[in-house]
C-alpha positions in Angstrom: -7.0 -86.7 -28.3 -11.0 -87.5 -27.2 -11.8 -90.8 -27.5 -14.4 -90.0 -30.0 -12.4 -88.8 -32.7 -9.9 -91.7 -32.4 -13.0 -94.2 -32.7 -14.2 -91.9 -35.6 -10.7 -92.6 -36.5 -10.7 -96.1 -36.2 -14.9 -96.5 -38.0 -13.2 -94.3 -41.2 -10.1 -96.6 -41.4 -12.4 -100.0 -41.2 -14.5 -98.6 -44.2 -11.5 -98.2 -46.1 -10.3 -101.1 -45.5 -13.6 -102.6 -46.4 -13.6 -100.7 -49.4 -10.1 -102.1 -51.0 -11.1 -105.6 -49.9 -14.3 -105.0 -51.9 -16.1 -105.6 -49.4 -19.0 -103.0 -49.1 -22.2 -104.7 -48.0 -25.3 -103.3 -49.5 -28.0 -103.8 -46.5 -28.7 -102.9 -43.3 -29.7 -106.8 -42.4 -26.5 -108.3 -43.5 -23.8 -107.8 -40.4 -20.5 -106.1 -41.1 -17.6 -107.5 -39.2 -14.1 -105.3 -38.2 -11.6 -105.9 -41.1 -9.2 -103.5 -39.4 -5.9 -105.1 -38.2 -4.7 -103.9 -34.8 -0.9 -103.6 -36.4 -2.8 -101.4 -39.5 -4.8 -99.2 -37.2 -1.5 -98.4 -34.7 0.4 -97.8 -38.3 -2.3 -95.6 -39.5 -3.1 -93.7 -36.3 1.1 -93.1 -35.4 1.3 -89.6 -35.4 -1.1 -89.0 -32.5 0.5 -89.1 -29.2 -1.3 -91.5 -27.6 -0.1 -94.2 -25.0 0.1 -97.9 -26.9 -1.6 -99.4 -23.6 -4.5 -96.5 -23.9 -4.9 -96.9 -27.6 -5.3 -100.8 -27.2 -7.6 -100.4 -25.0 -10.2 -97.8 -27.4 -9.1 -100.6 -30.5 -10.7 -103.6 -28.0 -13.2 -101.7 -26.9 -14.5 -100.3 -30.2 -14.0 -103.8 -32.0 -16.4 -105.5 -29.2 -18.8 -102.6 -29.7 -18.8 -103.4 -33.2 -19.1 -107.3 -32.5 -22.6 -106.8 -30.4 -23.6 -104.0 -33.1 -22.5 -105.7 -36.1 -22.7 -102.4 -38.0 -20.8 -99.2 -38.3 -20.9 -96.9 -35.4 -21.4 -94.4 -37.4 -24.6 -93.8 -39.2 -22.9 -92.7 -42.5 -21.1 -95.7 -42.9 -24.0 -98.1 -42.0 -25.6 -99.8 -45.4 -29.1 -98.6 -46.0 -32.3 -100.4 -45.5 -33.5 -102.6 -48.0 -36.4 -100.2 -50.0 -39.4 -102.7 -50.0 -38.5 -103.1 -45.8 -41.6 -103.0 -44.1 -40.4 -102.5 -40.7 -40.9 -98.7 -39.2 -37.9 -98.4 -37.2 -36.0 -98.6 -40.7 -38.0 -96.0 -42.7 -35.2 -93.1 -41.3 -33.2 -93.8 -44.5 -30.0 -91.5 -45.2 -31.2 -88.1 -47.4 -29.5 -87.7 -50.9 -27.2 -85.4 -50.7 -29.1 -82.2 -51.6 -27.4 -79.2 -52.9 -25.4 -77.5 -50.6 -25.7 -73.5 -50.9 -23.2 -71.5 -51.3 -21.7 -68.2 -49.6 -21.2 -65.4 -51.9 -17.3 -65.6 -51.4 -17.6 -68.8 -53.1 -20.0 -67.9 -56.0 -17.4 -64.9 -56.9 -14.3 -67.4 -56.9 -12.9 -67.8 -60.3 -11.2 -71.1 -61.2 -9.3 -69.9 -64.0 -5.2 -69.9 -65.3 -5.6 -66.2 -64.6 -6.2 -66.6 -60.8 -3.7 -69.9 -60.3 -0.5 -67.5 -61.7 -1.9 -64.8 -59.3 -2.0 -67.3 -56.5 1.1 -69.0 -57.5 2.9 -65.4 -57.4 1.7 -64.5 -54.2 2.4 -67.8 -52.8 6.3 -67.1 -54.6 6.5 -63.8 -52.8 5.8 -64.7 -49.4 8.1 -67.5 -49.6 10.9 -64.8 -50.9 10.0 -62.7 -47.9 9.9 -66.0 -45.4 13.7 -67.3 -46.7 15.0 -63.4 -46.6 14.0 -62.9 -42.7 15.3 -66.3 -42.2 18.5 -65.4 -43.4 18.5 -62.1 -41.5 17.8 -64.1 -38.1 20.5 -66.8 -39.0 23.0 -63.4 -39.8 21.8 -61.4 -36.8 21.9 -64.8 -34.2 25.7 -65.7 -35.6 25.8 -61.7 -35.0 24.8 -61.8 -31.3 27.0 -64.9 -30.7 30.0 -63.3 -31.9 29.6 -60.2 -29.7 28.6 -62.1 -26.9 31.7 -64.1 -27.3 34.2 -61.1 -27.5 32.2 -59.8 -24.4 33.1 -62.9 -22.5 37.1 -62.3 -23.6 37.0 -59.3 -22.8 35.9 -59.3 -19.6 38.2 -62.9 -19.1 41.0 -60.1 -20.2 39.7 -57.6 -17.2 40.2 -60.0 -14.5 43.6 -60.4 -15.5 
């Protein structure tokens, strides 16, 4: 795992966090301290496969980056400017969130009961099909293992 996706990781569980302690801060000049627990983060992040020593290190590393910053990393999380702030290096505000076009795939999509049930039965059919060839394999392996064993006693028969 790259070490920027597990601090992306690490900025998306902080703002969660932040965001059940009610917490959200609404401008850029207030600072925004770490409320992510070491113990929370190693709970949340267990299914990678990453080395307890290494990921102590990214977690102490990120959380004094965050100290000297005191804001997000990340530019989404970061709270906005203040709109009446005179200061030019602040005037690169987030955009709104503009309306994202669409592919033609998607504008021919139909979100109806009609196209669930057909989803549903295809879903229902593969899964039919996936449970029949894994009973075939599970018949033809206990097969195999049967023939292989008579093999074996038969040829413990021909030394005889």
């Amino acid at each position: 795992m790259k070490l920027e996706s597990i601090i992306f990781k690490l900025e998306v569980l902080d703002h969660k966090t932040r965001e059940r302690a009610g917490v959200i801060t609404p401008t850029l000049g207030s600072p925004v301290h770490v409320l992510l627990q070491f113990d929370a983060a190693i709970e949340a992040l267990q299914l990678l496969s990453i080395n307890y020593g290494v990921f102590q290190d990214i977690f102490n590393y990120w959380k004094d980056k965050r100290k000297r910053w005191q804001k997000p990393v990340l530019r989404r999380l970061q709270p906005p400017p203040p709109v009446n702030d005179t200061n030019p290096y602040n005037v690169f505000r987030p955009r709104e969130k503009a309306h994202r076009l669409h592919t033609r795939r998607m504008q021919r999509r139909e979100n109806n009961v009609q196209s669930f049930e057909k989803l549903r039965q295809c879903c229902s059919f593969i899964d039919a099909r996936f449970w029949r060839a894994k009973r075939q394999f599970n018949f033809f392996s206990s097969l195999f293992v049967a023939v292989y064993a008579a093999r074996l006693k038969r040829s413990a028969l021909a030394e005889i």
